[in-house]
PDB file with one MODEL, atoms N, CA, C and O in Angstrom:
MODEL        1
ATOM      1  N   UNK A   1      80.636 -42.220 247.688  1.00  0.00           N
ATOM      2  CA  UNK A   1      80.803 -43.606 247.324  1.00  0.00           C
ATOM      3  C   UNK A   1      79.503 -44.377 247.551  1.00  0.00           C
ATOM      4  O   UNK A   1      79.039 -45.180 246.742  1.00  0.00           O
ATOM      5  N   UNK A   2      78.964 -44.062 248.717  1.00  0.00           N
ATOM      6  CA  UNK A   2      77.803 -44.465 249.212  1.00  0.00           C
ATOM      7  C   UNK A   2      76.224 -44.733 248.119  1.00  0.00           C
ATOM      8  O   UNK A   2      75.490 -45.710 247.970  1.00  0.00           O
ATOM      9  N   UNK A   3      76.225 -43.070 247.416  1.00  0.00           N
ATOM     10  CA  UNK A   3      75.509 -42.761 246.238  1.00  0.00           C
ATOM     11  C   UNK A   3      75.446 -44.031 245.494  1.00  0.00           C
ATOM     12  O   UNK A   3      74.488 -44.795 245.372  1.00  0.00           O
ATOM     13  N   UNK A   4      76.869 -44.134 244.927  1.00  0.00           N
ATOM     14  CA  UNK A   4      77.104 -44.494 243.759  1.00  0.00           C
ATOM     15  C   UNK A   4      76.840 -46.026 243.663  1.00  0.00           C
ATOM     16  O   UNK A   4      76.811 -46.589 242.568  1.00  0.00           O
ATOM     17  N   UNK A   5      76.636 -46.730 244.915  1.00  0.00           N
ATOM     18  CA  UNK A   5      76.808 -48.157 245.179  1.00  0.00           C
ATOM     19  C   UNK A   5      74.880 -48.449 245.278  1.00  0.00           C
ATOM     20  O   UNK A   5      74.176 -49.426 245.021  1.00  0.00           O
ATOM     21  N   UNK A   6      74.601 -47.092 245.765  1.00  0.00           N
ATOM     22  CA  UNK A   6      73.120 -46.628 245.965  1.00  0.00           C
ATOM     23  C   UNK A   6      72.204 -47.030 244.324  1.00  0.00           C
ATOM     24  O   UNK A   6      71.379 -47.826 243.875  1.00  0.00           O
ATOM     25  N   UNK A   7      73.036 -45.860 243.913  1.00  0.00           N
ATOM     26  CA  UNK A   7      72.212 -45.679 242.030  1.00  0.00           C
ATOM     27  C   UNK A   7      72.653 -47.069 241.720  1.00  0.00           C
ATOM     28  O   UNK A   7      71.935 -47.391 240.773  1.00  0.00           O
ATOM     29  N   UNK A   8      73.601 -48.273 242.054  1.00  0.00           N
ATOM     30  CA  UNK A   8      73.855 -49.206 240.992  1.00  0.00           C
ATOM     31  C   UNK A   8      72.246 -50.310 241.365  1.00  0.00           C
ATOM     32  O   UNK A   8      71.405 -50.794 240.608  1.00  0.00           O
ATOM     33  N   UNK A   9      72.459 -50.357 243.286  1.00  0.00           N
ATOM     34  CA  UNK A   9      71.543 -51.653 243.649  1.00  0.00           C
ATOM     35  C   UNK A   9      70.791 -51.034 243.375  1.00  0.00           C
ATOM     36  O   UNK A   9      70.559 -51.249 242.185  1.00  0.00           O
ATOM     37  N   UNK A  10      69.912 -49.999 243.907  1.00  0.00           N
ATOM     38  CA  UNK A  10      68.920 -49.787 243.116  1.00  0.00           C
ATOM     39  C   UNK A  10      67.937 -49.539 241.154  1.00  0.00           C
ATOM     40  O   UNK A  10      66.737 -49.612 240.887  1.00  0.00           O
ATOM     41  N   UNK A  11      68.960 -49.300 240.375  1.00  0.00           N
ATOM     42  CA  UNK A  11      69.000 -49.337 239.552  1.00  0.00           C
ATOM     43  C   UNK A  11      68.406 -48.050 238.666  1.00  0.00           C
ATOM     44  O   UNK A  11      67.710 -47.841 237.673  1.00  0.00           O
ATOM     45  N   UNK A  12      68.957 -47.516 239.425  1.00  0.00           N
ATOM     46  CA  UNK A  12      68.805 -46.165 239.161  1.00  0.00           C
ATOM     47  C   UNK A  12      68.881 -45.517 237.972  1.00  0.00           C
ATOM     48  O   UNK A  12      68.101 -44.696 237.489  1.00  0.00           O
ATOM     49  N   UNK A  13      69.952 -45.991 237.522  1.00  0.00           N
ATOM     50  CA  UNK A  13      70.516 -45.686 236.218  1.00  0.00           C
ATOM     51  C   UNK A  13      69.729 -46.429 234.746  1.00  0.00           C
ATOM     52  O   UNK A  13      69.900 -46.188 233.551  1.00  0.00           O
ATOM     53  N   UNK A  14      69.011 -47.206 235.307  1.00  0.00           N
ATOM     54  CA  UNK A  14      67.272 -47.553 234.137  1.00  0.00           C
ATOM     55  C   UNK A  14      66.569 -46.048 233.313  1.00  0.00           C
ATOM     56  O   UNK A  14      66.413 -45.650 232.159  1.00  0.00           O
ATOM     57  N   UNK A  15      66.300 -45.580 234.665  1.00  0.00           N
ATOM     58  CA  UNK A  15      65.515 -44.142 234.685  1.00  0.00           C
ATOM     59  C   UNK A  15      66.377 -43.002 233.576  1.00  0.00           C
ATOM     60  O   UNK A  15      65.795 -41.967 233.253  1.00  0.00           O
ATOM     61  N   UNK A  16      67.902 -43.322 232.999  1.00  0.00           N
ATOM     62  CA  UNK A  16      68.386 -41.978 233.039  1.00  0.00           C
ATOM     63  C   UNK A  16      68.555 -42.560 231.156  1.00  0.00           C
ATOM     64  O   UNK A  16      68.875 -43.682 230.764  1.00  0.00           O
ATOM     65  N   UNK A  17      68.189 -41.272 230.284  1.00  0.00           N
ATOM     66  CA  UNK A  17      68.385 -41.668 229.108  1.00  0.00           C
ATOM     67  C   UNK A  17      69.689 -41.282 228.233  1.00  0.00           C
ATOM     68  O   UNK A  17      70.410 -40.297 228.395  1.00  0.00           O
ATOM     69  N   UNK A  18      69.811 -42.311 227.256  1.00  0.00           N
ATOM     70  CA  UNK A  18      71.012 -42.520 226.831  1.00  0.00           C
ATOM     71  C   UNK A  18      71.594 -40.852 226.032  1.00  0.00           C
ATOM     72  O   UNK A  18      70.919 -39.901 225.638  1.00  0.00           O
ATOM     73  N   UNK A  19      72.786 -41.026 226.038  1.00  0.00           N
ATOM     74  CA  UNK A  19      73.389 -39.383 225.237  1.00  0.00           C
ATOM     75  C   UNK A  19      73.172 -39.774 223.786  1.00  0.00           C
ATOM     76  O   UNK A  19      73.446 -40.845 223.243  1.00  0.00           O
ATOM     77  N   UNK A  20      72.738 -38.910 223.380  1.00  0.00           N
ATOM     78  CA  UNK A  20      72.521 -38.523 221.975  1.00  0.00           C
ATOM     79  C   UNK A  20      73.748 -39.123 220.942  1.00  0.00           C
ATOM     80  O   UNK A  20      74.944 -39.043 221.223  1.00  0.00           O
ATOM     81  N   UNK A  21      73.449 -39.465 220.247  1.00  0.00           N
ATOM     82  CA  UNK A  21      74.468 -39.577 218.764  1.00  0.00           C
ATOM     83  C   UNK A  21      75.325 -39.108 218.996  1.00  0.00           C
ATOM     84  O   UNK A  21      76.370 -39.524 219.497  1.00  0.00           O
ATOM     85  N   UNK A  22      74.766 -37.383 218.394  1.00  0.00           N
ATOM     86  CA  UNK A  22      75.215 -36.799 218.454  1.00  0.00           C
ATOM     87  C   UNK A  22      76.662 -35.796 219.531  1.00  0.00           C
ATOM     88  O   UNK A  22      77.624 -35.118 219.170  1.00  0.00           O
ATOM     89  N   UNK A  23      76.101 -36.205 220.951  1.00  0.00           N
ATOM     90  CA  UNK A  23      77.218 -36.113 221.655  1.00  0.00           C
ATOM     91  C   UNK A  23      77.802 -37.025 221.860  1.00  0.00           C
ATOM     92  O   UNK A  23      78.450 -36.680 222.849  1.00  0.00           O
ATOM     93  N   UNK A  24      78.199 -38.459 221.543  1.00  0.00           N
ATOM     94  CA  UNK A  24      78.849 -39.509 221.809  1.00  0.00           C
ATOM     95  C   UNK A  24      80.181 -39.012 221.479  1.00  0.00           C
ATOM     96  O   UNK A  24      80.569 -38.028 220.850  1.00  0.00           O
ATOM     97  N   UNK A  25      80.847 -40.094 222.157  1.00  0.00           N
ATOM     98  CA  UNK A  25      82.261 -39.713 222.203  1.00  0.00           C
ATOM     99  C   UNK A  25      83.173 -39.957 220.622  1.00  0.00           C
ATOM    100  O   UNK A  25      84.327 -39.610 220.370  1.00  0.00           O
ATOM    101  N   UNK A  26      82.248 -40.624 219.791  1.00  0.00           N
ATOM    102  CA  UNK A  26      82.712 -40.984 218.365  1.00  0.00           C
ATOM    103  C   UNK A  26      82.066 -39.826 217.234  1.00  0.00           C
ATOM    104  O   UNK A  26      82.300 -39.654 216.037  1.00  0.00           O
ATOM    105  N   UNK A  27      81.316 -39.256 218.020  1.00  0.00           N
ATOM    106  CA  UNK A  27      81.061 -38.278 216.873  1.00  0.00           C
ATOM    107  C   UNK A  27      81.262 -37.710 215.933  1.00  0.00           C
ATOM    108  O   UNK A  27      82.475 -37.539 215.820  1.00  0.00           O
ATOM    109  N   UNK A  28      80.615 -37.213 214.990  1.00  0.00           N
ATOM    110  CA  UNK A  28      81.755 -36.051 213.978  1.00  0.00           C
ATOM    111  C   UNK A  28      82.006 -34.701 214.932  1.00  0.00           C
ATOM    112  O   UNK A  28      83.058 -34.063 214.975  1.00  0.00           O
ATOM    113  N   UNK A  29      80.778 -34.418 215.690  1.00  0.00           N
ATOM    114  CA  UNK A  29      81.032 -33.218 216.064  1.00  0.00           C
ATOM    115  C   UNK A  29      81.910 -33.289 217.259  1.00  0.00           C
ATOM    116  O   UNK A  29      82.810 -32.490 217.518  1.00  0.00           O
ATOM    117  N   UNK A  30      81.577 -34.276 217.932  1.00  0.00           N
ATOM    118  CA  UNK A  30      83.162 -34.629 219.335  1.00  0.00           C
ATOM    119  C   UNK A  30      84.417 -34.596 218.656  1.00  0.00           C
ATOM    120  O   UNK A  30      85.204 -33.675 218.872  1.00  0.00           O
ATOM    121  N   UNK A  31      84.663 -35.470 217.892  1.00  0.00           N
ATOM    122  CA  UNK A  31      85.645 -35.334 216.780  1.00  0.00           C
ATOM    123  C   UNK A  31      86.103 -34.299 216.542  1.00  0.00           C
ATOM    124  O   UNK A  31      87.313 -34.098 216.656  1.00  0.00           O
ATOM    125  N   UNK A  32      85.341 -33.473 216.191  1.00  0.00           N
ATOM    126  CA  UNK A  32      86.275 -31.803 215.175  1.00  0.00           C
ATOM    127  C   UNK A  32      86.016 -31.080 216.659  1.00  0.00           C
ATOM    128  O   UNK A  32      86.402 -29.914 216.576  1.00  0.00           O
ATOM    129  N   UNK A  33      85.499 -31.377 217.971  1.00  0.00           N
ATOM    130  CA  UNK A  33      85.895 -30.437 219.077  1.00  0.00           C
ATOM    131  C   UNK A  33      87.123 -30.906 219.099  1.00  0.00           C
ATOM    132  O   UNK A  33      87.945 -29.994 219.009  1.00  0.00           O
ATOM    133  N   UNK A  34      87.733 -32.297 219.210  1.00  0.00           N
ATOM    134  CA  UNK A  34      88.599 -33.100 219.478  1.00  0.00           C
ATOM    135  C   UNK A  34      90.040 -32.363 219.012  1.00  0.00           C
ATOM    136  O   UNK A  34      91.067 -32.206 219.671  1.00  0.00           O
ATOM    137  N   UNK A  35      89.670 -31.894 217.360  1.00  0.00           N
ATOM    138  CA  UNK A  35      90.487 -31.614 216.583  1.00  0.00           C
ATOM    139  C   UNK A  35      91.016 -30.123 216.737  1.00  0.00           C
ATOM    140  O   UNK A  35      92.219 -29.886 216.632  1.00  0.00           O
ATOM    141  N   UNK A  36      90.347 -29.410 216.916  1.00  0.00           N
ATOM    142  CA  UNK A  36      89.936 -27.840 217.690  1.00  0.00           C
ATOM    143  C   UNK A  36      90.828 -27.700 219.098  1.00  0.00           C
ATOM    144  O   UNK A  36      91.500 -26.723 219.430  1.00  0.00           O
ATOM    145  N   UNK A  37      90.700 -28.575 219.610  1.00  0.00           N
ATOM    146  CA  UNK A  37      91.576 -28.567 220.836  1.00  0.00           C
ATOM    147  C   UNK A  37      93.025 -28.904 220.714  1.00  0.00           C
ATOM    148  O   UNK A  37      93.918 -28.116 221.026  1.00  0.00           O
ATOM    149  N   UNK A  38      93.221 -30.100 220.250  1.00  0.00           N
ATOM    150  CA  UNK A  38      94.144 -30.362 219.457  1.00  0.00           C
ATOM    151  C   UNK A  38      95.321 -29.457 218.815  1.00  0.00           C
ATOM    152  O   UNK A  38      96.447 -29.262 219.274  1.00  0.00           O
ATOM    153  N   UNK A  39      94.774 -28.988 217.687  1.00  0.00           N
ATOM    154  CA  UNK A  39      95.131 -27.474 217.323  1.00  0.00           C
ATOM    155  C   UNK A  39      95.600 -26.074 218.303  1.00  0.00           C
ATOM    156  O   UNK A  39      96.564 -25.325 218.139  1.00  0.00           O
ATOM    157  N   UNK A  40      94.699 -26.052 219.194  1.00  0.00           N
ATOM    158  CA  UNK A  40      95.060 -24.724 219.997  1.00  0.00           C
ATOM    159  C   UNK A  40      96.040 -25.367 221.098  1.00  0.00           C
ATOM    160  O   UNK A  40      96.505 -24.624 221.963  1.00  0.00           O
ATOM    161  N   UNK A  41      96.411 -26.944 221.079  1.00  0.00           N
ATOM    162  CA  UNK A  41      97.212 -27.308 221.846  1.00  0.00           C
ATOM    163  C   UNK A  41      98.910 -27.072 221.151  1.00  0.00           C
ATOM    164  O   UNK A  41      99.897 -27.033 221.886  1.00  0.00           O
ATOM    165  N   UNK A  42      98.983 -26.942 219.722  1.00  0.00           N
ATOM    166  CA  UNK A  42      99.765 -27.042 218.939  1.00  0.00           C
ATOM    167  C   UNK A  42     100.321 -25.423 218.833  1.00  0.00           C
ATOM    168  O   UNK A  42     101.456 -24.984 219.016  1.00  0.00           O
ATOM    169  N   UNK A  43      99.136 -24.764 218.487  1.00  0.00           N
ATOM    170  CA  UNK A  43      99.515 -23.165 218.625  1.00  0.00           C
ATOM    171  C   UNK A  43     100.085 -22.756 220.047  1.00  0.00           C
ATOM    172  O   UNK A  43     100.794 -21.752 220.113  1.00  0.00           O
ATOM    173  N   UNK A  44      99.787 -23.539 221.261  1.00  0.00           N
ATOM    174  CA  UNK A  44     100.203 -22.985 222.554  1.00  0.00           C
ATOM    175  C   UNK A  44     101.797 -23.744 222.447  1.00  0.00           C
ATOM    176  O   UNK A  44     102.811 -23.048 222.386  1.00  0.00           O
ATOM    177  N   UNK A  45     101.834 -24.901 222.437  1.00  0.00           N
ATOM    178  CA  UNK A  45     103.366 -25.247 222.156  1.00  0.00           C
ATOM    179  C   UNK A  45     104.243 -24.454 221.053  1.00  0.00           C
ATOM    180  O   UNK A  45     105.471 -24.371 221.078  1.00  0.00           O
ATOM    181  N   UNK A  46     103.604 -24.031 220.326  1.00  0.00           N
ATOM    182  CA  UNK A  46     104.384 -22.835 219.236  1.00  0.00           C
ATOM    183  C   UNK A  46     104.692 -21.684 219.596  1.00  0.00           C
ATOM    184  O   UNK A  46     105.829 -21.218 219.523  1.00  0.00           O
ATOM    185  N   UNK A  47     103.395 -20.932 220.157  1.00  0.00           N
ATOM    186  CA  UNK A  47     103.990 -20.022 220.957  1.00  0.00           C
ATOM    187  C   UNK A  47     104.916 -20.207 221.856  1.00  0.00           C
ATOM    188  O   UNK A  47     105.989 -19.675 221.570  1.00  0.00           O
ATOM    189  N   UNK A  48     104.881 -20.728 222.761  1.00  0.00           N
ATOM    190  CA  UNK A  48     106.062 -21.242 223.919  1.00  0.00           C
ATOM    191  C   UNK A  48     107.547 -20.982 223.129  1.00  0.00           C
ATOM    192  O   UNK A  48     108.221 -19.972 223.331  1.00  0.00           O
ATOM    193  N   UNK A  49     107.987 -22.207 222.076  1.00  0.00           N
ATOM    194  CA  UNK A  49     108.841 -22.470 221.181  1.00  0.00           C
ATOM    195  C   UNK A  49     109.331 -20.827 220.776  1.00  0.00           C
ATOM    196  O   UNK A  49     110.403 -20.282 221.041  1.00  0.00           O
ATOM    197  N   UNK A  50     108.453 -20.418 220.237  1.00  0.00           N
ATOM    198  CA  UNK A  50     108.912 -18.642 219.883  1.00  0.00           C
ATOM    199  C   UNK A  50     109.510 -18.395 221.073  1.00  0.00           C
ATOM    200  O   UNK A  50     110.733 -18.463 221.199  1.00  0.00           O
ATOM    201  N   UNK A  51     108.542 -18.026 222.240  1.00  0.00           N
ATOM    202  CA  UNK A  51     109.003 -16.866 223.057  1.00  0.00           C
ATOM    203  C   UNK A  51     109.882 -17.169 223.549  1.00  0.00           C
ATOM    204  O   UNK A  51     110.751 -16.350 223.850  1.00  0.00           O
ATOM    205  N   UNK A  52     109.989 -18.526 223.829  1.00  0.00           N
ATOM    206  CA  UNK A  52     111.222 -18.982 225.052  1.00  0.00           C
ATOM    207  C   UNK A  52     112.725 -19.300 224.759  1.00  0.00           C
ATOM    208  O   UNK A  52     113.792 -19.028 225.309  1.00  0.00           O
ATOM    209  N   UNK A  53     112.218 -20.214 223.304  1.00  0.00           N
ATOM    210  CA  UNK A  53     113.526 -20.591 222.912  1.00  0.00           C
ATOM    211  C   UNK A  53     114.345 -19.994 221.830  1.00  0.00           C
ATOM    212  O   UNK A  53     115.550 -20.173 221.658  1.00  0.00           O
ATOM    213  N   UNK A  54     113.292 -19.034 220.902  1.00  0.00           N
ATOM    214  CA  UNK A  54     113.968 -18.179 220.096  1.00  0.00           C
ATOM    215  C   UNK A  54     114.018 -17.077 220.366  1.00  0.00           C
ATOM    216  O   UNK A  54     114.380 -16.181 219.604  1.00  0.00           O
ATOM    217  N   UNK A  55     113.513 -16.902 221.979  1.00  0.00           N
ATOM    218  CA  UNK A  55     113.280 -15.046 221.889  1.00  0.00           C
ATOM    219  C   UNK A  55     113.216 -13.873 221.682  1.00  0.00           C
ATOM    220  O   UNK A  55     113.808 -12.882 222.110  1.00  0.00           O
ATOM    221  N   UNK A  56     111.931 -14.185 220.521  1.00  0.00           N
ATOM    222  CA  UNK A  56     111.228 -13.786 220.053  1.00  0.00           C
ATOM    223  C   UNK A  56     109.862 -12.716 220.824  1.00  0.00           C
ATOM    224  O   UNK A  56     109.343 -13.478 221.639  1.00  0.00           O
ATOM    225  N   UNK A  57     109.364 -11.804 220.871  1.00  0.00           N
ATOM    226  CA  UNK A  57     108.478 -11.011 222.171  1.00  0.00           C
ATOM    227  C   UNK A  57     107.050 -11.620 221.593  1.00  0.00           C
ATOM    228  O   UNK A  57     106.625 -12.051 220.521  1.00  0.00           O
ATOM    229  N   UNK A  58     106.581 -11.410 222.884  1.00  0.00           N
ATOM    230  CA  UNK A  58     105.214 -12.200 222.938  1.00  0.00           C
ATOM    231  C   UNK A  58     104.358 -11.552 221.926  1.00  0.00           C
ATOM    232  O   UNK A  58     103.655 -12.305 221.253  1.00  0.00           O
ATOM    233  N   UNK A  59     104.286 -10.066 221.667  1.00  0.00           N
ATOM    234  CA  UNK A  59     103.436  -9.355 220.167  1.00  0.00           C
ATOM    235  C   UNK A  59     104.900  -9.551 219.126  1.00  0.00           C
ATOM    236  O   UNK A  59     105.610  -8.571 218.900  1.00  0.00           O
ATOM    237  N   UNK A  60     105.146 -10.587 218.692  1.00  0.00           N
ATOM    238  CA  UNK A  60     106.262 -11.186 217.183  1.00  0.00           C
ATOM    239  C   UNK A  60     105.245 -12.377 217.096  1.00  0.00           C
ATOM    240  O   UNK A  60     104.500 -12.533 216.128  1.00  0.00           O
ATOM    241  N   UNK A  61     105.281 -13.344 218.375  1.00  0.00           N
ATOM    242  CA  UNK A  61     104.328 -14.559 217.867  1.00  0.00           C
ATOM    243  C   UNK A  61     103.115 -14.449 217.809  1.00  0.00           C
ATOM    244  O   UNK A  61     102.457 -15.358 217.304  1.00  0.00           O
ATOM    245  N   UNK A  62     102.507 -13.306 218.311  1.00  0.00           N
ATOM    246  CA  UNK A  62     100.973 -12.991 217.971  1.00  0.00           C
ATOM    247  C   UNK A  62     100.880 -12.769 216.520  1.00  0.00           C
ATOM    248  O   UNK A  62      99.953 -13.279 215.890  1.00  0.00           O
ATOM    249  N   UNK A  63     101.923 -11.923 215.844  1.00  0.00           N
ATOM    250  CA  UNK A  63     101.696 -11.217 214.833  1.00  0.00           C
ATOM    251  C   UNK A  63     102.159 -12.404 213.299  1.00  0.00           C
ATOM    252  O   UNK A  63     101.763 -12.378 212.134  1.00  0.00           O
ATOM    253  N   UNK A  64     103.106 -13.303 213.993  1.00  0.00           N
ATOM    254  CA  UNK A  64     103.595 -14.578 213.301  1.00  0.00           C
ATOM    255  C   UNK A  64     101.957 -14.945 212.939  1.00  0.00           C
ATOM    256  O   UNK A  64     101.294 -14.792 211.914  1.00  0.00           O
ATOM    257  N   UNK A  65     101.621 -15.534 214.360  1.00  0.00           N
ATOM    258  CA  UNK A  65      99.976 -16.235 214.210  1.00  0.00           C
ATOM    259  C   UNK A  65      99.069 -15.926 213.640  1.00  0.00           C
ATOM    260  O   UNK A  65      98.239 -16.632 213.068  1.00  0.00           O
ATOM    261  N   UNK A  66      99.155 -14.458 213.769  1.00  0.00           N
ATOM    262  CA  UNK A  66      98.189 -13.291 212.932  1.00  0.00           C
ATOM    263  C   UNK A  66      98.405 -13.494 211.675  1.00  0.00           C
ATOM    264  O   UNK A  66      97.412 -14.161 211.383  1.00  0.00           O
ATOM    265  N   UNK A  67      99.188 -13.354 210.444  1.00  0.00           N
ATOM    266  CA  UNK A  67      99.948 -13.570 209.680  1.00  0.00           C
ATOM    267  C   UNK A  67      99.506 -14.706 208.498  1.00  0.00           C
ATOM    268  O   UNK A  67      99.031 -14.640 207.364  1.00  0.00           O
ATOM    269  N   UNK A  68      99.985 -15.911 209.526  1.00  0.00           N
ATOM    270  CA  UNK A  68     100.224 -17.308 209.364  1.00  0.00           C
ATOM    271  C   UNK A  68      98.211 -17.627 208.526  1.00  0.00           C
ATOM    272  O   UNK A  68      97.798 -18.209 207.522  1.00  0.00           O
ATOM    273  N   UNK A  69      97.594 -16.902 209.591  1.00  0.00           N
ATOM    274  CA  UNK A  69      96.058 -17.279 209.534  1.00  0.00           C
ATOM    275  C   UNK A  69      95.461 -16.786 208.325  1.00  0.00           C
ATOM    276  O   UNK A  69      94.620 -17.249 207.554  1.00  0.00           O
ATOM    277  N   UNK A  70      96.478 -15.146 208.395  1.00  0.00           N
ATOM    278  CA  UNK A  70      95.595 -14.279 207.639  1.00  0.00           C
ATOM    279  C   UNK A  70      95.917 -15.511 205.852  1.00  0.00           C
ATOM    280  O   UNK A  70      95.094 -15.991 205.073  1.00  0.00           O
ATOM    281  N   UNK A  71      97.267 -15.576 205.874  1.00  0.00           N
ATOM    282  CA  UNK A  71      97.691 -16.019 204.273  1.00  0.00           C
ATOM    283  C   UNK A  71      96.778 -17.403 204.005  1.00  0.00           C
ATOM    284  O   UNK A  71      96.242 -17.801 202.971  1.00  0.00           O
ATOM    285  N   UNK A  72      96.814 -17.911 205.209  1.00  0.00           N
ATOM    286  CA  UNK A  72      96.362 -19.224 204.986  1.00  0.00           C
ATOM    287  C   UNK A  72      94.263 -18.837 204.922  1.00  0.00           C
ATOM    288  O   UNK A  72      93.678 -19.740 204.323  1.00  0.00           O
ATOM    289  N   UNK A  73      93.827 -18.316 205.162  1.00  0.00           N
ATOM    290  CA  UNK A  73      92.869 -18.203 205.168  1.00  0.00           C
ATOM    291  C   UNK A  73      92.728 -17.581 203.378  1.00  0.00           C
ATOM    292  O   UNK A  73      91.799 -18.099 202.759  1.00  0.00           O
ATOM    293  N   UNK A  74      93.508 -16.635 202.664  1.00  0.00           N
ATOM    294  CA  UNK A  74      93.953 -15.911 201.713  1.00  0.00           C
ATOM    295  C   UNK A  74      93.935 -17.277 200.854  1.00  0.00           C
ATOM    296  O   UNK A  74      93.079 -17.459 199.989  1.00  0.00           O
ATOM    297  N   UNK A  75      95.240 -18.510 201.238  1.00  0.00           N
ATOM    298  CA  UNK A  75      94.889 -19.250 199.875  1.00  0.00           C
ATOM    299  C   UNK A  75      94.134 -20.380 199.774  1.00  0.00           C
ATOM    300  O   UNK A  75      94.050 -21.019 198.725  1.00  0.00           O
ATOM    301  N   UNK A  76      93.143 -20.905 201.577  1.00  0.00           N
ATOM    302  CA  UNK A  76      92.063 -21.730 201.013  1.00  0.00           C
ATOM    303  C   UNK A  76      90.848 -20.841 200.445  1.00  0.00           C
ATOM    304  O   UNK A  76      89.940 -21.625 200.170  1.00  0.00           O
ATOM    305  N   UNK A  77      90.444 -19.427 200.140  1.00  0.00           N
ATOM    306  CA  UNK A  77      89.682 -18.847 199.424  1.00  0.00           C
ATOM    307  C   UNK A  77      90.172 -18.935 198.409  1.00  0.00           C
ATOM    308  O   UNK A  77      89.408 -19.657 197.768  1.00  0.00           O
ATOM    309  N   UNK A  78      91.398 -18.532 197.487  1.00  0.00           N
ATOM    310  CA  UNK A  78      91.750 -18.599 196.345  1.00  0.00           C
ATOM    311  C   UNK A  78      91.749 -20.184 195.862  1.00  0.00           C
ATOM    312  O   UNK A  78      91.576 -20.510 194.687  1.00  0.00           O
ATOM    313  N   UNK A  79      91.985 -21.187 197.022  1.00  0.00           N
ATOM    314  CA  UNK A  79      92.026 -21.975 196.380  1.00  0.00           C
ATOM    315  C   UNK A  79      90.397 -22.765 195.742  1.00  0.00           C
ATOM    316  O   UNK A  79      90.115 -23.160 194.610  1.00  0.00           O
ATOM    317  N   UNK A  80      89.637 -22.757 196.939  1.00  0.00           N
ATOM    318  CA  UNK A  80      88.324 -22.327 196.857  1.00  0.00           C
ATOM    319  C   UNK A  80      87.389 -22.172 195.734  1.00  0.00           C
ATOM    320  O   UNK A  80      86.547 -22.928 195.248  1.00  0.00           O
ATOM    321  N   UNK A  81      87.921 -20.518 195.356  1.00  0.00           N
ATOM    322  CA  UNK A  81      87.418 -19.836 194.675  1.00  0.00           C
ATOM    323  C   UNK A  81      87.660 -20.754 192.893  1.00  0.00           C
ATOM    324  O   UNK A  81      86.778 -21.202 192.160  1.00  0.00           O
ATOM    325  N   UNK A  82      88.849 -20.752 192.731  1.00  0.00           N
ATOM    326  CA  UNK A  82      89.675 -21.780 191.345  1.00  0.00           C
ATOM    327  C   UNK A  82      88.920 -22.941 191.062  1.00  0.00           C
ATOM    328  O   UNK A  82      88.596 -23.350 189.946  1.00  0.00           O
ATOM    329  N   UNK A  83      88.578 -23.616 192.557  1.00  0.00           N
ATOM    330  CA  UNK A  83      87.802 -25.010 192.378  1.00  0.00           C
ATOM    331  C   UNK A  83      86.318 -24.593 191.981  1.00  0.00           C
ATOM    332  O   UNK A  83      85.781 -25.160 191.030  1.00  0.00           O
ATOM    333  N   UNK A  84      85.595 -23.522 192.763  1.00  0.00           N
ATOM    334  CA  UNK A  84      84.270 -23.368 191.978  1.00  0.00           C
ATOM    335  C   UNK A  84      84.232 -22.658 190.520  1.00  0.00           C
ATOM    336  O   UNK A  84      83.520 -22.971 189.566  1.00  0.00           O
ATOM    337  N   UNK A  85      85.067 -21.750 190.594  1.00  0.00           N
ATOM    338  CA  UNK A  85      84.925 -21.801 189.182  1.00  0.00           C
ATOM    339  C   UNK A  85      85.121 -23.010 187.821  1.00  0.00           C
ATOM    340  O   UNK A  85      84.555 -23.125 186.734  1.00  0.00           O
ATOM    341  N   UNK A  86      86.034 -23.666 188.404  1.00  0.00           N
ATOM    342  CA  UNK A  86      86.074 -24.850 187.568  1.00  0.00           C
ATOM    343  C   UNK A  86      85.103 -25.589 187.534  1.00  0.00           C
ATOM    344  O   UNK A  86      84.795 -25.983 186.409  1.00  0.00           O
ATOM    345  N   UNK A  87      84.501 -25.924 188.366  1.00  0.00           N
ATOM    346  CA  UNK A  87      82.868 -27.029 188.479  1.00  0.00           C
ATOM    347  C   UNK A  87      81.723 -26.095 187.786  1.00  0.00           C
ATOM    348  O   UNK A  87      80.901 -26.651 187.059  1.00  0.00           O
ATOM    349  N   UNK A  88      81.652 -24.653 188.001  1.00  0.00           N
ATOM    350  CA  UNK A  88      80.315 -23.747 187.700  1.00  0.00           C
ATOM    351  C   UNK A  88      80.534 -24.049 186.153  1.00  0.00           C
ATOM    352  O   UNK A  88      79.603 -24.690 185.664  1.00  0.00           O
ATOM    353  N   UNK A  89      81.739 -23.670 185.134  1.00  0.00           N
ATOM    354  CA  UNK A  89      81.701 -23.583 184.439  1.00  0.00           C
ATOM    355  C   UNK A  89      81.706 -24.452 183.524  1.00  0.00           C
ATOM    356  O   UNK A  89      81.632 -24.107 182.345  1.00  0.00           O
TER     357      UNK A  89
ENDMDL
END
């Protein structure tokens, strides 16, 4: 506590330079960590939901997740793929 009352009278905190843009708390890139976390907060409540309340075994919701990623990864390439061809051509 002592420090901290220390760095204010003295003014300590003059000396120390500001965070980047880029890491600010409004960022794009704080943001999509934001969103990233977010997400794996959503997949951990899903899993839960499987194992516990539909019991379901812990390799069913891996393989759900597994699955879920693989298709979805499957139709933003196809979908992707449809949109560049339409603009190239």
């Amino acid at each position: 506590k002592t420090d901290f009352i220390n760095f204010i009278n003295d003014q300590e905190w003059k000396s120390i330079e500001p965070v980047s843009s880029w890491f600010g708390p409004s960022s794009f890139l704080m943001s999509s960590m934001s969103a990233l976390f977010q997400l794996s907060m959503w997949i951990r409540h899903g899993h839960g939901y499987l194992t516990e309340n539909l019991g379901i075994p812990v390799w069913g919701s891996y393989a759900i997740f597994g699955l879920a990623t693989l298709f979805s990864g499957l139709i933003l390439g196809l979908v992707s793929e449809a949109f560049l061809a339409q603009v190239v051509s």
